[in-house]
C-alpha positions in Angstrom: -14.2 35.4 194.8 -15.3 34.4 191.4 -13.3 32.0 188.9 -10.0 33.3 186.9 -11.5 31.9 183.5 -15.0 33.6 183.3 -13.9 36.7 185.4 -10.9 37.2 182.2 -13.2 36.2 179.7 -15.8 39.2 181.0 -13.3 41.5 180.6 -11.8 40.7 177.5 -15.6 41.0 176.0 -15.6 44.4 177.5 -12.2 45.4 176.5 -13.2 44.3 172.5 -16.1 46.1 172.6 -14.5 49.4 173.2 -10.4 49.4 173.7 -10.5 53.2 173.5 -11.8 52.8 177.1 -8.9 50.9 178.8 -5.8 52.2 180.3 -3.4 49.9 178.7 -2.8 46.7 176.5 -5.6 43.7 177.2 -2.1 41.3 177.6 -1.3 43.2 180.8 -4.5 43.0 182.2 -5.0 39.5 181.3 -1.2 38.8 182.8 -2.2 40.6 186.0 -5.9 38.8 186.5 -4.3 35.3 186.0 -2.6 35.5 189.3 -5.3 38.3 190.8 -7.5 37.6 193.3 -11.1 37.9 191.5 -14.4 39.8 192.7 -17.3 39.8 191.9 -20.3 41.6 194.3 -24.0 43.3 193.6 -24.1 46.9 195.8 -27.7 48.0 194.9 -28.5 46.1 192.6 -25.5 46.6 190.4 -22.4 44.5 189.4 -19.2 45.5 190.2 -16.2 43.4 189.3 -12.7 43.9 190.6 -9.3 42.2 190.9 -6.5 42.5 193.3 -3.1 41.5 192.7 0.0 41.9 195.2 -2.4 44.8 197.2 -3.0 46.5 193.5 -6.0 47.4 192.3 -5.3 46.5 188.8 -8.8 46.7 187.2 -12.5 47.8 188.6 -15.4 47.6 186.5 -19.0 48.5 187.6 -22.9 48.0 186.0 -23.5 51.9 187.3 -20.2 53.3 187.1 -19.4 54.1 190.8 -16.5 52.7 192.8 -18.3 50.2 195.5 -14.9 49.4 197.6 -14.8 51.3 201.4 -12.5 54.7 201.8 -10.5 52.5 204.0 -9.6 49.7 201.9 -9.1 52.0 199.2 -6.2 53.9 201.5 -4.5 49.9 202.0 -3.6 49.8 197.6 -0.4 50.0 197.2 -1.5 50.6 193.8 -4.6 51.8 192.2 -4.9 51.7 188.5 -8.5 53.4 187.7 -10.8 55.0 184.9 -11.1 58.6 186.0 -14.9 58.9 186.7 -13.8 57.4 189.7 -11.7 60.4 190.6 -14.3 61.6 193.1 -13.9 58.5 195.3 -9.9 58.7 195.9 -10.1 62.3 196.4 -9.3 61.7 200.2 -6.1 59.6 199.5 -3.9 62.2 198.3 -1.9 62.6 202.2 -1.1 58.8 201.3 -0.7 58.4 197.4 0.5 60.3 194.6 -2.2 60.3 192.0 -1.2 61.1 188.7 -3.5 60.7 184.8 -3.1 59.8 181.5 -4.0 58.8 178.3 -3.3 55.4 176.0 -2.5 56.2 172.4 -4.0 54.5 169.8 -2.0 54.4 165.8 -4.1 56.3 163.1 -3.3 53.7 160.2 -4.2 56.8 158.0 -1.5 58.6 158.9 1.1 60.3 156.3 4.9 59.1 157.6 7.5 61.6 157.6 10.9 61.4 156.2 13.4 59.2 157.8 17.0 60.3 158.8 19.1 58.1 156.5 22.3 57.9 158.9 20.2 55.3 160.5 18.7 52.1 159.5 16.6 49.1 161.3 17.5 46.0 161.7 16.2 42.9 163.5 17.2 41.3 166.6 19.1 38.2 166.9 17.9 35.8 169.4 20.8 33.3 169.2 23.2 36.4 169.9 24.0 36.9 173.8 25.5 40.6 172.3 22.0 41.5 171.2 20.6 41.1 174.8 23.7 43.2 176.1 23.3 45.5 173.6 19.5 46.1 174.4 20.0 46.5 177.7 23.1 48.9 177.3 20.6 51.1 175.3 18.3 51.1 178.0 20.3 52.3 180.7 22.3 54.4 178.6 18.7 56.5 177.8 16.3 58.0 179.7 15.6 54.6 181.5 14.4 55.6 185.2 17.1 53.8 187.7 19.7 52.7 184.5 19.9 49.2 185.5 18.2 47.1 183.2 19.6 43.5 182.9 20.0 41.6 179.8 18.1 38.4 181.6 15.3 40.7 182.2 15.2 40.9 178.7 15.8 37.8 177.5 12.4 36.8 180.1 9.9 38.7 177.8 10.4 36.1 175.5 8.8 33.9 177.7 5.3 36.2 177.2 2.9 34.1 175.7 2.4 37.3 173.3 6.4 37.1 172.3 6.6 37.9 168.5 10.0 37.7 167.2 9.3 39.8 164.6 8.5 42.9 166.7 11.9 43.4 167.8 14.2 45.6 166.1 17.3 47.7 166.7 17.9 51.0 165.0 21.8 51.2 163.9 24.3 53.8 163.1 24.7 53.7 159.3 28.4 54.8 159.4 29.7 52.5 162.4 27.4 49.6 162.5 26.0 50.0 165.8 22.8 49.7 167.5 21.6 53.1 169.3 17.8 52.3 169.3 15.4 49.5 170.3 12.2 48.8 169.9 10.5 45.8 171.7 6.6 45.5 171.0 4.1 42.5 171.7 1.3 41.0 169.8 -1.6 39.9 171.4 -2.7 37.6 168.5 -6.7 36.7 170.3 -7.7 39.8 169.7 -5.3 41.1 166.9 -3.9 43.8 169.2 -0.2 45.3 168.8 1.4 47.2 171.8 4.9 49.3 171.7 6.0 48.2 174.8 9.7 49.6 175.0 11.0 52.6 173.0 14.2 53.6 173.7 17.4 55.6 172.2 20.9 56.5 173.2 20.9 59.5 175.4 23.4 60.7 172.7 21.6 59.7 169.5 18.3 61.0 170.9 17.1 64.2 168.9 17.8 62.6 165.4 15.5 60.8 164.2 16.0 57.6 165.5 12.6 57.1 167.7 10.3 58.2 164.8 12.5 55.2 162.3 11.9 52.6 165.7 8.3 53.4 165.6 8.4 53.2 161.4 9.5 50.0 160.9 7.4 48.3 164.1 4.6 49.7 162.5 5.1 48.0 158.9 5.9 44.7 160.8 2.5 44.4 162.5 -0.4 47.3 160.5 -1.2 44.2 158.5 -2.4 41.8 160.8 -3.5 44.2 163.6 -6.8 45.4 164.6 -5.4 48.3 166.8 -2.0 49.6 167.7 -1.6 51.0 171.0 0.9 52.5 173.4 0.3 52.7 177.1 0.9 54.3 179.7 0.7 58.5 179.7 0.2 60.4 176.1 3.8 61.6 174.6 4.2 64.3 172.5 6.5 62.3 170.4 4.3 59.6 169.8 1.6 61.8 168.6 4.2 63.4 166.3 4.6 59.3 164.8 1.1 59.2 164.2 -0.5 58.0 167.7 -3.7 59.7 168.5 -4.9 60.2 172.1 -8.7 58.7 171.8 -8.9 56.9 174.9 -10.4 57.8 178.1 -8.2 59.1 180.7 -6.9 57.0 183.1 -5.6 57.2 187.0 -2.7 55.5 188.1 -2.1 56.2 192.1 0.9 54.6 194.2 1.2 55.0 197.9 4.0 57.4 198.6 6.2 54.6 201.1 5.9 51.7 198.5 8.2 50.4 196.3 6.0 47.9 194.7 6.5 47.9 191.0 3.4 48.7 188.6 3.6 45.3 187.2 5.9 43.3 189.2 
């Protein structure tokens, strides 16, 4: 194994030179290697670095772009995240995982904003209110939230992330009544100037109307300033793209064996 600090520093040098080429926010993969177990070996010649946390393959990254790692170990992941070229080496492990794609989206800072429904406006979050932690998570589970049970402590623990920025977090209320129906949680990776829209979500019954596209808005005037790029992660959404997102990054692999319930970034 090879040491946290120069294995991280690698790949953020790799990550800066091309971002387009990476699955998802550098915060997540530098979150994930601090507590990873870190590898660094030479097959023929070539270097291949990889890191393994809780049995996930969370990143892989090779001199000659082939996946070194054994068939067998490969089948043990309870997660794989992996660039696609590798596709041809996890062909085999589809009785075991479900392997699904995608792409990142990165925000065209050239792009012309559409109108904004006017029943709704943004507002920012108040840290010091117990309410606005309820309320956050009550939007959550009341949208399209996988499982609906979202905790306002869960919340409250992200601002903890050593890429917290209070500014980044904003509700979207109901003009007429006062309350929130939106919210919009995002990050700022301030090393290397990088925003990332990590949680977009809307009342099941205020969905439809505007009030994503005025989330997505406003977090993008809070941050287009002082950011470099402006990603989300994850698979490409047609509504995103609609908000200005583009899909230039390279496509991505995430595969989870079928009897785990390990959590992509638990």
């Amino acid at each position: 194994m090879t040491q946290n600090t120069d294995f991280i520093l690698a790949a953020e040098k790799t990550y800066k030179e091309n971002p387009q080429k990476f699955g998802f926010a550098f915060w997540k993969y530098r979150e994930l290697l601090n507590s990873a177990d870190l590898f660094e070996e030479v097959v023929s010649g070539c270097i291949h670095m990889f890191a393994v946390n809780k049995n996930r393959l969370v990143y892989y990254w090779s001199e000659d772009n082939r996946l070194a790692i054994q068939k067998d170990r490969l089948a043990g992941f309870d997660l794989l995240y992996l660039h696609s070229k590798y596709i041809d080496s996890i062909t085999g492990l589809t009785d075991t995982h479900t392997i699904s794609d995608g792409n990142a989206l990165i925000y065209n800072k050239n792009f012309k904003e559409a109108k904004l429904n006017k029943s709704y406006y943004a507002d920012s979050f108040n840290f010091d209110s117990a309410d606005d932690y309820i309320e956050a998570a009550d939007i959550i589970n009341n949208s399209s939230f996988e499982g609906g049970n979202m905790l306002s402590e869960k919340i409250k623990g992200f601002t903890k992330l050593p890429v917290f920025d209070e500014n980044l977090w904003i509700f979207v209320r109901e003009k007429e009544t006062g309350k929130p129906v939106g919210i919009g949680i995002s990050i700022f990776d301030k090393d290397i100037r990088e925003t990332d829209l990590e949680w977009i979500y809307v009342k099941s019954d205020h969905q439809g109307k505007g009030v994503g596209r005025i989330l997505i808005q406003e977090i993008v005037h809070r941050t287009i300033n002082k950011s470099a790029l402006i990603r989300v992660g994850g698979v490409a959404d047609d509504f995103y793209i609609k908000c200005g997102f583009k899909t230039k990054t390279d496509r991505w692999l995430w595969v989870k064996r079928k009897d785990s319930n390990i959590g992509w970034w638990d």
